[in-house]
C-alpha positions in Angstrom: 42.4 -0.7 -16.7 43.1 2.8 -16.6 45.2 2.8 -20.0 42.8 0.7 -21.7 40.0 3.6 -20.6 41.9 6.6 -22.5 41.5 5.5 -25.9 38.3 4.6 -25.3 37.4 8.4 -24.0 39.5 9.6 -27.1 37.5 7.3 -29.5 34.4 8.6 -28.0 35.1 12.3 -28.3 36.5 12.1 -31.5 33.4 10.7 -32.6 31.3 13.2 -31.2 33.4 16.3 -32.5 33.2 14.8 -36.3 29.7 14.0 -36.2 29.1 17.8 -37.2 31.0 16.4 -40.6 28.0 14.2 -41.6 25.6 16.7 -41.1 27.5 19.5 -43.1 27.2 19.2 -46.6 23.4 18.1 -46.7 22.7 21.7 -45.3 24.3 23.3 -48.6 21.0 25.4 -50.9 23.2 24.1 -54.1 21.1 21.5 -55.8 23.6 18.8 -57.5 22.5 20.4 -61.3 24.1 24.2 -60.0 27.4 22.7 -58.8 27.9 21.1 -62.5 27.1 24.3 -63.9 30.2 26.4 -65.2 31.2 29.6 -63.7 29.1 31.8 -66.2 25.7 30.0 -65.3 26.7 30.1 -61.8 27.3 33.7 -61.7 23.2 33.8 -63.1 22.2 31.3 -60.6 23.7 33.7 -57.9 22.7 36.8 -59.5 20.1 38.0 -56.8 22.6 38.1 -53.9 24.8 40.1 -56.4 22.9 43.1 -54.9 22.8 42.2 -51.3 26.8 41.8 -51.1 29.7 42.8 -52.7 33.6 43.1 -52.4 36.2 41.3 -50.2 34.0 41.1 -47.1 31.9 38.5 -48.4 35.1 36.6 -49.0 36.3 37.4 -45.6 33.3 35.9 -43.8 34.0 32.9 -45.8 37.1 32.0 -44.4 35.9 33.1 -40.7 33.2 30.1 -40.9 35.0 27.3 -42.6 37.8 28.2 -39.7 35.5 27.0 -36.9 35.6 23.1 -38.8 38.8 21.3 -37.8 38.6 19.0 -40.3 38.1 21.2 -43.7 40.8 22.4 -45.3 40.4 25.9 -46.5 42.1 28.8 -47.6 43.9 31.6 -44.9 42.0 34.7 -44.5 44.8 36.6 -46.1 44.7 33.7 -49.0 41.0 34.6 -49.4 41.4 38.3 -49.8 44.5 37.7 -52.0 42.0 34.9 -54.3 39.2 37.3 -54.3 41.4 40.5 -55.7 42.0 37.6 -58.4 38.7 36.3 -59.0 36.6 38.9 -61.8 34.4 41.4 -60.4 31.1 40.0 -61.2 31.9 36.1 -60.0 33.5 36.5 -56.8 30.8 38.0 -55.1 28.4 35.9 -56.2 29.5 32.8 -55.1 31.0 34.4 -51.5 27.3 35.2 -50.8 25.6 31.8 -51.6 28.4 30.0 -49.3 28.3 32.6 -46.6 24.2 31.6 -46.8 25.3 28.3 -45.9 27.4 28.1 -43.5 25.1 30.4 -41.6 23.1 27.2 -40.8 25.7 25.1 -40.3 26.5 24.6 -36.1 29.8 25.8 -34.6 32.0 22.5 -34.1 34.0 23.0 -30.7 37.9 22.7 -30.6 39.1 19.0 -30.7 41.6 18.8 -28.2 44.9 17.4 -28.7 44.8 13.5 -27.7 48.0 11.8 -26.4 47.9 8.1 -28.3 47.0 5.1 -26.3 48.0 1.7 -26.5 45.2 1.5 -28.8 45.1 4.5 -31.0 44.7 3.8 -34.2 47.3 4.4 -36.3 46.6 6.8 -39.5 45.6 5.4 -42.9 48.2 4.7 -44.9 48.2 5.4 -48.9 45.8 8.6 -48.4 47.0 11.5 -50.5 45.8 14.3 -48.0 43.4 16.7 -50.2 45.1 19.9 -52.1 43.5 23.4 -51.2 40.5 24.1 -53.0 39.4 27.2 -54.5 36.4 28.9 -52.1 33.5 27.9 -55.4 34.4 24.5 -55.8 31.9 22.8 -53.3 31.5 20.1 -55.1 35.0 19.2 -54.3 34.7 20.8 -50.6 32.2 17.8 -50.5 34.3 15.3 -51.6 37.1 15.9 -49.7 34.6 16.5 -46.4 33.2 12.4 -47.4 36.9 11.5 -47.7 37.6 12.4 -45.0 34.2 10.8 -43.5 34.8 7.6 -44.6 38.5 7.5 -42.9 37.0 8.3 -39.5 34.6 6.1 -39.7 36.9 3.2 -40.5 39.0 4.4 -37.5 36.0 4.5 -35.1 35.4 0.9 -36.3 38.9 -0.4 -35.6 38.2 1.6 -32.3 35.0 -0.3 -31.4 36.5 -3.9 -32.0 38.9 -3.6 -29.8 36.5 -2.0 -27.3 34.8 -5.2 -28.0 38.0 -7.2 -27.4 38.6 -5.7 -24.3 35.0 -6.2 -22.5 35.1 -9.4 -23.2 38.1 -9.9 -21.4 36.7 -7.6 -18.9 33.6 -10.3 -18.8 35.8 -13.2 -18.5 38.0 -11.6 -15.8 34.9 -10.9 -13.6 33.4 -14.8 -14.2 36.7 -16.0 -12.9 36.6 -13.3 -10.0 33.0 -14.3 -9.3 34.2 -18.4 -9.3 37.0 -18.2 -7.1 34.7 -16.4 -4.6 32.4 -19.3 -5.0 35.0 -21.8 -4.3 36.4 -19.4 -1.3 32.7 -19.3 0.2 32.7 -23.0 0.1 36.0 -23.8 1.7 35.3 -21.9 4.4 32.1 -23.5 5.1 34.0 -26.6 4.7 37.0 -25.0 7.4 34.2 -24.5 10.0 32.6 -27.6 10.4 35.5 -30.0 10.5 37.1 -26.7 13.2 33.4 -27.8 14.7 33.9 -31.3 14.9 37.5 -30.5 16.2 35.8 -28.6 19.1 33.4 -31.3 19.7 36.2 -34.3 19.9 37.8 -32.3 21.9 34.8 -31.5 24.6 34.3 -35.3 24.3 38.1 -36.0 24.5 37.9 -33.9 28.1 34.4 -35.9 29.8 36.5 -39.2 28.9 39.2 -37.9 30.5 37.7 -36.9 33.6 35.5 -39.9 33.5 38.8 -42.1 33.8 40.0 -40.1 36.7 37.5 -40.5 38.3 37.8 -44.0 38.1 41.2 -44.2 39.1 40.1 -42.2 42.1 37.6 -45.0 42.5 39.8 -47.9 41.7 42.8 -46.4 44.2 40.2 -46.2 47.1 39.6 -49.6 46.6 42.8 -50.8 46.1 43.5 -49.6 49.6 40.0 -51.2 51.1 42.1 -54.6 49.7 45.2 -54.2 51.5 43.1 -53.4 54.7 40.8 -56.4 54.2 44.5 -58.5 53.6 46.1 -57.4 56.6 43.1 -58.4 58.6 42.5 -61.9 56.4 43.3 -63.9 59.5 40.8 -62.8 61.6 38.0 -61.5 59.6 37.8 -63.8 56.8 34.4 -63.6 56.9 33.5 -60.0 56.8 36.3 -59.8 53.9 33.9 -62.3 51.8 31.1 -60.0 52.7 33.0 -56.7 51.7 34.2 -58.3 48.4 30.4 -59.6 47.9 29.2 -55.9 48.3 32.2 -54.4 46.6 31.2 -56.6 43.5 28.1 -55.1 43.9 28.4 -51.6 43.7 30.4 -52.3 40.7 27.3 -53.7 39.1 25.1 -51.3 39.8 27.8 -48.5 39.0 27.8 -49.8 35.3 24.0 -50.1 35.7 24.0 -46.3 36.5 26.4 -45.7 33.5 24.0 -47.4 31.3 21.3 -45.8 32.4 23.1 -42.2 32.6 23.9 -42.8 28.6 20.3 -44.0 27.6 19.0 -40.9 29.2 21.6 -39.1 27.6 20.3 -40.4 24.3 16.9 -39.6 25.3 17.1 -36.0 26.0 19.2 -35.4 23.0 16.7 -36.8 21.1 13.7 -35.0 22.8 16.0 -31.6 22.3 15.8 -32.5 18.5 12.3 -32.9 18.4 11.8 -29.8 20.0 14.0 -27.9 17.7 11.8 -29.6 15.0 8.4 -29.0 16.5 9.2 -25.3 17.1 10.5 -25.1 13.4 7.2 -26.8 12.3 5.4 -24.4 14.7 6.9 -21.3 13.2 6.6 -22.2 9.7 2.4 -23.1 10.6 2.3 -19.8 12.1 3.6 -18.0 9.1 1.2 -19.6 6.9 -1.7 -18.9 9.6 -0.7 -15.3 9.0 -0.9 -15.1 5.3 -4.1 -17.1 5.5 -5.2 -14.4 7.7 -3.9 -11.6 5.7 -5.8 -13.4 2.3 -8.8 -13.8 4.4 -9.0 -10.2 5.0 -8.3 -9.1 1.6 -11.2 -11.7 0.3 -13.2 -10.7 2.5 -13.3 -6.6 1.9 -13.2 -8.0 -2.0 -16.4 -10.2 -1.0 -18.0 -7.1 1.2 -17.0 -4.7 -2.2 -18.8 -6.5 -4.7 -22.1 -6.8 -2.6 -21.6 -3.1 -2.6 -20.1 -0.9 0.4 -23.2 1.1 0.5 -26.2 -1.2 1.6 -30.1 -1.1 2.6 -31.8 -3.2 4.1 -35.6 -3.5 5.6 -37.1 -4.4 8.5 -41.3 -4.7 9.4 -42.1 -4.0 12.7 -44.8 -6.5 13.7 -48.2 -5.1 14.9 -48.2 -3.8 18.7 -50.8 -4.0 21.2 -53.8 -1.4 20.2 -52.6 -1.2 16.7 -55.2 -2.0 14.2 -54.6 -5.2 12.0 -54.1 -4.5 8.3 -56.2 -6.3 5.4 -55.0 -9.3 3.7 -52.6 -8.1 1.4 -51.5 -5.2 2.5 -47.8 -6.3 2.4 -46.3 -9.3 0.4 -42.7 -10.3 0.7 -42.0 -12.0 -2.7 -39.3 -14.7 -2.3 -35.4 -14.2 -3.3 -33.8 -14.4 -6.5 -32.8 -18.1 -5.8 -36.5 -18.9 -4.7 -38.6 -19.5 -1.8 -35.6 -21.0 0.1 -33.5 -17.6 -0.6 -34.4 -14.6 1.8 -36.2 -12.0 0.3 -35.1 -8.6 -1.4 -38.5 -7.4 -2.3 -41.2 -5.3 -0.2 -45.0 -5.1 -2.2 -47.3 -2.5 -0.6 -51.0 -2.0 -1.5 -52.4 1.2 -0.8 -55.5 3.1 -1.7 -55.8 6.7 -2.5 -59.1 7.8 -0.4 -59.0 11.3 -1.8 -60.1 9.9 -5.3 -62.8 8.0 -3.4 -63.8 11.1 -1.9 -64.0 13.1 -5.3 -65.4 10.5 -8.0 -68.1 8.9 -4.9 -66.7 5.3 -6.7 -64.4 3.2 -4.2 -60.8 3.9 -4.6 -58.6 1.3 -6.7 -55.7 0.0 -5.0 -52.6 0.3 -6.7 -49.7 -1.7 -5.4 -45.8 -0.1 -5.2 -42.7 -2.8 -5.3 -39.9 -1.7 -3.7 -36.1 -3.2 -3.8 -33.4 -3.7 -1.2 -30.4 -5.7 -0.2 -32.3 -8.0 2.0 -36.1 -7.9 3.8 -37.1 -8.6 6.7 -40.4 -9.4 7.5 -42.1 -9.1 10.9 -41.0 -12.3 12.1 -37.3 -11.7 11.8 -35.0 -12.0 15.4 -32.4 -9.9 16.6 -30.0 -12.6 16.0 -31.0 -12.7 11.9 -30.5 -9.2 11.3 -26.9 -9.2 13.5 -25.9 -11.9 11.0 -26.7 -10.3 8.0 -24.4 -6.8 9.6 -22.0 -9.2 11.0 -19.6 -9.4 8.1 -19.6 -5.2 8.3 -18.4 -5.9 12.0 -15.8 -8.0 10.7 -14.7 -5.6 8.4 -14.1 -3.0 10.9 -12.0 -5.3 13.2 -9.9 -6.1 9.8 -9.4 -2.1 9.5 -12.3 -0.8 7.2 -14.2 2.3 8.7 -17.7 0.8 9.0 -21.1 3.1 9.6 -24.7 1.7 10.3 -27.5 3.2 10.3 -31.4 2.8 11.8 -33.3 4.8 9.8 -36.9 5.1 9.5 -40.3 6.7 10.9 -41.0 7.2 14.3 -41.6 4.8 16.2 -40.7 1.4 13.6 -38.4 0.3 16.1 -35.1 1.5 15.0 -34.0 1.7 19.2 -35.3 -1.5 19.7 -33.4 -2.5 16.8 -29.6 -0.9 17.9 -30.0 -1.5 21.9 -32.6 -4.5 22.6 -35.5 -4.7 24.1 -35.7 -4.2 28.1 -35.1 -7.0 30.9 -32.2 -8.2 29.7 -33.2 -11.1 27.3 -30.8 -12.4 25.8 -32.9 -13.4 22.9 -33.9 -9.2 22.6 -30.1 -8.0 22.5 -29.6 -5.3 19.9 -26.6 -4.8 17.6 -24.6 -3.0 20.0 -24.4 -5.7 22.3 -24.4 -8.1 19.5 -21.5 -6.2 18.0 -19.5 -5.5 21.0 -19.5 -9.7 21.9 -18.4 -10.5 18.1 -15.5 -8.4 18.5 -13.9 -9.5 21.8 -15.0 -12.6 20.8 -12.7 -13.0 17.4 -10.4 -10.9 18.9 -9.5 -13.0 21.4 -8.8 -16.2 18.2 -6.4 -13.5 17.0 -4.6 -13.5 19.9 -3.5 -16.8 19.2 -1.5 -15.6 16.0 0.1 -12.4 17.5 -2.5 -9.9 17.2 -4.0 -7.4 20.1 -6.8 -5.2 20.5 -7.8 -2.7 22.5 -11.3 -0.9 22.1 -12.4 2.4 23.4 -16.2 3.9 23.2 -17.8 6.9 23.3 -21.7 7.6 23.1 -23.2 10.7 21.9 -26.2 12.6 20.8 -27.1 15.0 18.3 -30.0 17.1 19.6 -30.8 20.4 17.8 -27.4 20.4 16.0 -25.9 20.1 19.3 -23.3 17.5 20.7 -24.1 15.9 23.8 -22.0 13.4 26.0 -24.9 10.5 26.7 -21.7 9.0 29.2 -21.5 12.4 31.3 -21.8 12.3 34.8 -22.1 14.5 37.5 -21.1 18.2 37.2 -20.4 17.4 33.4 -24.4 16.5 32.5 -26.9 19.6 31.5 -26.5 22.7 29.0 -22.5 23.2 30.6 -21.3 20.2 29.4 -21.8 20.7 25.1 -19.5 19.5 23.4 -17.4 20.2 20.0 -16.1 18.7 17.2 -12.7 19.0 16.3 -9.5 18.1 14.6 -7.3 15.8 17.0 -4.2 17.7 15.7 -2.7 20.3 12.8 -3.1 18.7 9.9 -4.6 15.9 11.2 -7.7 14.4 9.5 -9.0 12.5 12.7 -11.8 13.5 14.6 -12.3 14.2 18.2 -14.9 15.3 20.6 -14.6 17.8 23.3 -15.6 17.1 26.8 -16.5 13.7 25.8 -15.7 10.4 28.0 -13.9 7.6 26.2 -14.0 4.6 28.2 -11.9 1.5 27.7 -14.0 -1.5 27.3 -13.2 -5.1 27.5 -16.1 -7.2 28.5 -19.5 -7.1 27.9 -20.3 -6.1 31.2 -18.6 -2.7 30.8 -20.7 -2.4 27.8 -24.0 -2.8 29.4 -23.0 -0.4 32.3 -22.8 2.3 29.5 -25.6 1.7 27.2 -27.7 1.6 30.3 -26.2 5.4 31.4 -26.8 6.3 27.7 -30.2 5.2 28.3 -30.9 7.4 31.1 -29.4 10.4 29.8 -31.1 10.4 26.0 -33.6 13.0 24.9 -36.6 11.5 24.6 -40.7 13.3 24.2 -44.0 12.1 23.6 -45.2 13.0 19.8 -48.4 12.6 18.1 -47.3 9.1 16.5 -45.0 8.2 19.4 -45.5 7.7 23.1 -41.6 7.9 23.5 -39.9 9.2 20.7 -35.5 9.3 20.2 -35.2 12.9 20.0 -31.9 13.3 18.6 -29.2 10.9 16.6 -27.4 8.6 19.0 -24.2 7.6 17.8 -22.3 4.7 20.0 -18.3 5.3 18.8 -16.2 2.3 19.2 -11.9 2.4 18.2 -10.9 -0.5 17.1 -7.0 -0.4 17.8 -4.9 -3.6 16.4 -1.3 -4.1 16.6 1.1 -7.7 15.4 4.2 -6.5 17.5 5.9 -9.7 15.6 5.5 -8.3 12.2 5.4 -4.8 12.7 1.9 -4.2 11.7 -1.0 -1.8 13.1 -4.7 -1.4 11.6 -7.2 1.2 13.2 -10.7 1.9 12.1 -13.6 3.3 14.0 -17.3 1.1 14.2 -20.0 3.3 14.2 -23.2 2.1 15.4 -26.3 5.1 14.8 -30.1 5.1 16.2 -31.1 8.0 13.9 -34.2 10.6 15.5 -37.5 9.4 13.8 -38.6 11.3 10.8 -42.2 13.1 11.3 -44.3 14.7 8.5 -44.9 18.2 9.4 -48.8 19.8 9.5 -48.4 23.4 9.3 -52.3 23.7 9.8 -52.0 22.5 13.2 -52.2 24.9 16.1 -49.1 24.9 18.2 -48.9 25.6 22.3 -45.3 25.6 23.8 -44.8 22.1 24.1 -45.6 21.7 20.5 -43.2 24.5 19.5 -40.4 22.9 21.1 -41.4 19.3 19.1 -41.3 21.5 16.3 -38.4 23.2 16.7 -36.8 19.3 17.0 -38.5 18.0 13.9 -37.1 20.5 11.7 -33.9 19.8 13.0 -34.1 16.4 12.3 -35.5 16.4 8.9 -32.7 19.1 7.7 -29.8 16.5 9.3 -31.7 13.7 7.4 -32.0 15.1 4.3 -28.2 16.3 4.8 -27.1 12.5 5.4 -29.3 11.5 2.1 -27.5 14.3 0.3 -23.9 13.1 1.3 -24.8 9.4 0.9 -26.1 9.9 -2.8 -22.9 12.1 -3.5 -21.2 9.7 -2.5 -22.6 6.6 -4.7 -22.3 8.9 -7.5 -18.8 9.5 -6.8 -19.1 13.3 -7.1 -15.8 15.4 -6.5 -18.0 17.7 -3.4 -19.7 16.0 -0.3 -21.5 18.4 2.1 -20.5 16.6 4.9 -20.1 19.8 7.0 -23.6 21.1 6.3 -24.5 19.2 9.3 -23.3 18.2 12.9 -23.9 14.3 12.7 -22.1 14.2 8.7 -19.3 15.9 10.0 -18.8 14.3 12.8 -18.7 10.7 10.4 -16.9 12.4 8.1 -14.1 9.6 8.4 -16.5 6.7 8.1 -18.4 7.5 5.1 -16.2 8.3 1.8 -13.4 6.2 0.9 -13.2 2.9 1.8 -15.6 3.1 4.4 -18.7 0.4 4.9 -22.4 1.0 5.3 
């Protein structure tokens, strides 16, 4: 192989070191009219570098560029001064100057080293004359002879290539044949090892026999000798021989009855130890397709959760309380869905009044009615258990690895804690989302089990009071003003979020859950407001990791579930007189307004996909910094 490389290499450089010869004469100024032209007109053609250059160095610098071509044959230096003494005065020059011009633009050629011939070298042309010397102003012939000479390598570098061709092919055939025999060799030894595997087993087989029969000579020996006993003693015991021989006869029955058995059960478990191989096959190829059922579930389902948008409102009316006056007929419509009065509703009409025109014009005030749109309504009479089935999917989404957020956002007192925690007494028909949540995920976590999956789930509950973190799990030493708490990164360069001096308790039941979000309970800020006889505060935000790990396959997903009771929003009156209590409630709305308007801010820049979120203008933005942008739900 290696001799049948070196021509190719030689072919292949000689190529590249004439190429130059191609490009050459197109780079000459002289159009095809000036090189038919006679020495007189060419010395007029040529007449404006008649002042630029004169004398034998023009002719020199001639000779110095054709020397860097190999393959042009030109004059000696010592020729060329020798021609140009010869040439006229006026001519020489000239023509010196316009060829200097162009071999300025034509590119060095490097050295063609010598080649040793291959066993494939092509041998030289036969019949070609090899050109005579040329005078230095006869480019037309220069030209002819550089095409001559063009053509012949060319016709060498396609001998070259056919037998390149030749030789691949045998390369190509050689290889097939290499690649057969390997084939065949793969095969016999597959063929070597099962009949060296039937060997083995004839001979394991050839062994039980074998010990088999000894033992039945042991047997039939023993016996033999019981005879001879029973012989000697014929005379006298001729009836207890007929008894032995009776029972001996026996034995031997129920010995082949044994055997019988022994190779029927033999059978048996040989065939139950093939179904079993066959039911475990079965088993892992159902559990393979349970996991890519899983993994297409998942991926339909976030597709699914995507185009009903991962940003979504809904709305829930709080019934009228106790003491609360009942509004007119009217008030509030719910228009059905889009796929009619079957289809829940999207819509929310409100009629209102405006009593300040009333006031001004003395005439009654018009009502005017405002239509507002969201994901899904939910009128007065909605349960717990509707609105947890319209969030559920978001749920789901977090245990399948997608960062999911949910808000309760509205007016003071609407019901927003009473919508996130329950109701108290422990009903089960008043159970918030948190409780809701927390049973949907053990509960679905525990199917996964089944197909290799396991989770583990740790919680944290906080509040956001005054733009200050605040354990609501803190017991102790750690409750009060010393126990604030920060938010920062979990590492360098780390994008994860932690929280300083905050518990994170491992939960597993639903029990553990209750046992914290009745401490959270306790420990809240809470006040009476003008609109509210217990108002939230601050933003609660109940923190659950979801951790989930297929040891089997490798495979890990981790998202957080964010579950937030926002602090109702108040209307401020700056007419109002304020004592110190009512400083302190004001001190708190202002807080919460500015980190509500923050989250509206972030939430908007996010749906319009803008390149800056403020998500640090705020403690509560920042501290769901994670769980907003990206793939995040809400």
């Amino acid at each position: 192989m290696e001799s049948q490389r070196c021509p190719l290499l030689e072919v292949k450089k000689n190529i590249e070191l004439k190429t130059p010869l191609v490009k050459g004469p197109s780079q000459l100024p002289l159009s095809r009219s000036r090189l038919k032209r006679g020495p007189n007109q060419m010395e007029d053609a040529l007449e404006p570098a008649k002042k630029r250059t004169r004398g034998v160095g023009a002719a020199t610098k001639i000779n110095t560029s054709r020397s860097r071509v190999p393959p042009l044959t030109t004059v000696p230096q010592t020729q060329g001064h020798t021609a140009v003494q010869k040439v006229p005065k006026k001519t020489a020059p000239r023509c010196s100057t316009a060829i200097t011009a162009v071999l300025k633009n034509q590119k060095p050629v490097p050295a063609v080293p010598a080649q040793k011939p291959g066993p494939t070298a092509v041998p030289p042309i036969a019949g070609v004359k090899k050109p005579s010397k040329r005078p230095a102003w006869d480019l037309k012939g220069q030209l002819c002879d550089l095409n001559a000479e063009l053509k012949r390598c060319r016709e060498k570098s396609q001998t070259l290539d056919q037998e390149n061709q030749q030789l691949r092919e045998q390369l190509k055939e050689a290889q097939q044949q290499a690649k057969d025999l390997g084939t065949e060799r793969s095969t016999l030894e597959g063929e070597l090892a099962r009949v060296r595997t039937q060997a083995e087993q004839g001979q394991q087989q050839l062994g039980n026999l074998s010990a088999h029969v000894l033992e039945l000579e042991e047997r039939l020996g023993t016996q033999e000798g019981l005879v001879q006993v029973l012989q000697k003693e014929q005379l006298e015991l001729q009836e207890e021989r007929r008894g032995l021989t009776t029972r001996l006869e026996e034995q031997e029955r129920r010995l082949q009855a044994s055997e019988a058995a022994l190779s029927s059960s033999q059978a048996k478990v040989a065939s139950l130890q093939q179904e079993a191989t066959t039911q475990a096959a079965l088993l892992a190829e159902r559990g393979d397709r349970l996991h890519g059922l899983e993994m297409e579930r998942r991926r339909l389902h976030n597709q699914l959760q995507e185009l009903k948008g991962n940003i979504r409102v809904f709305c829930r009316v709080r019934p009228v309380l106790e003491g609360e006056s009942t509004p007119s007929p009217g008030f509030l419509l719910f228009p059905p869905g889009p796929g009619g009065p079957t289809d829940p509703p999207t819509r929310l009409s409100l009629a209102r009044s405006d009593d300040r025109r009333a006031t001004l014009s003395g005439a009654p005030a018009p009502t005017t009615r405002h239509d507002f749109s969201f994901d899904r309504v939910f009128p007065p009479g909605s349960r717990q258990d509707e609105v947890f089935e319209e969030i559920s999917m978001l749920v789901q989404s977090a245990l399948d690895g997608y960062p999911v957020c949910i808000f309760a956002y509205g007016q003071t007192g609407s019901g927003k804690t009473f919508t996130m925690e329950g109701g108290p007494g422990g009903d089960p028909q008043l159970e918030g989302l948190i409780p809701r949540a927390l049973r949907h995920l053990f509960s679905v976590a525990q199917e996964l089990n089944g197909q290799g999956w396991t989770y583990s789930f740790v919680a944290s509950y906080v509040e956001i009071y005054n733009e200050t973190v605040r354990d609501l799990l803190a017991t102790g030493t750690r409750k009060g003003p010393g126990g604030e708490c920060e938010i920062r990164r979990a590492g360098p360069g780390s994008e994860e979020l932690t929280i300083t001096n905050a518990r994170y308790v491992p939960v597993s039941c639903e029990k553990e859950v209750e046992t914290l979000l009745h401490l959270a309970r306790q420990n809240r800020a809470v006040a009476r407001t003008a609109q509210n006889e217990r108002s939230s505060r601050s933003h609660s935000v109940f923190q659950l990791q979801i951790s989930g790990e297929h040891a089997a396959r490798g495979l890990q997903c981790i998202a957080p579930l964010n579950l937030v009771d926002l602090a109702g929003s108040e209307r401020l009156d700056p007419g109002l007189a304020l004592g110190p209590g009512e400083r302190d409630r004001l001190r708190e709305t202002q807080a919460i307004n500015s980190s509500l308007s923050t989250l509206g801010l972030v939430i908007m820049a996010l749906s319009n996909k803008e390149s800056y979120v403020p998500y640090r203008n705020s403690k509560l933005t920042y501290l769901l910094q994670n769980s907003l942008g990206g793939s995040a739900k809400m």
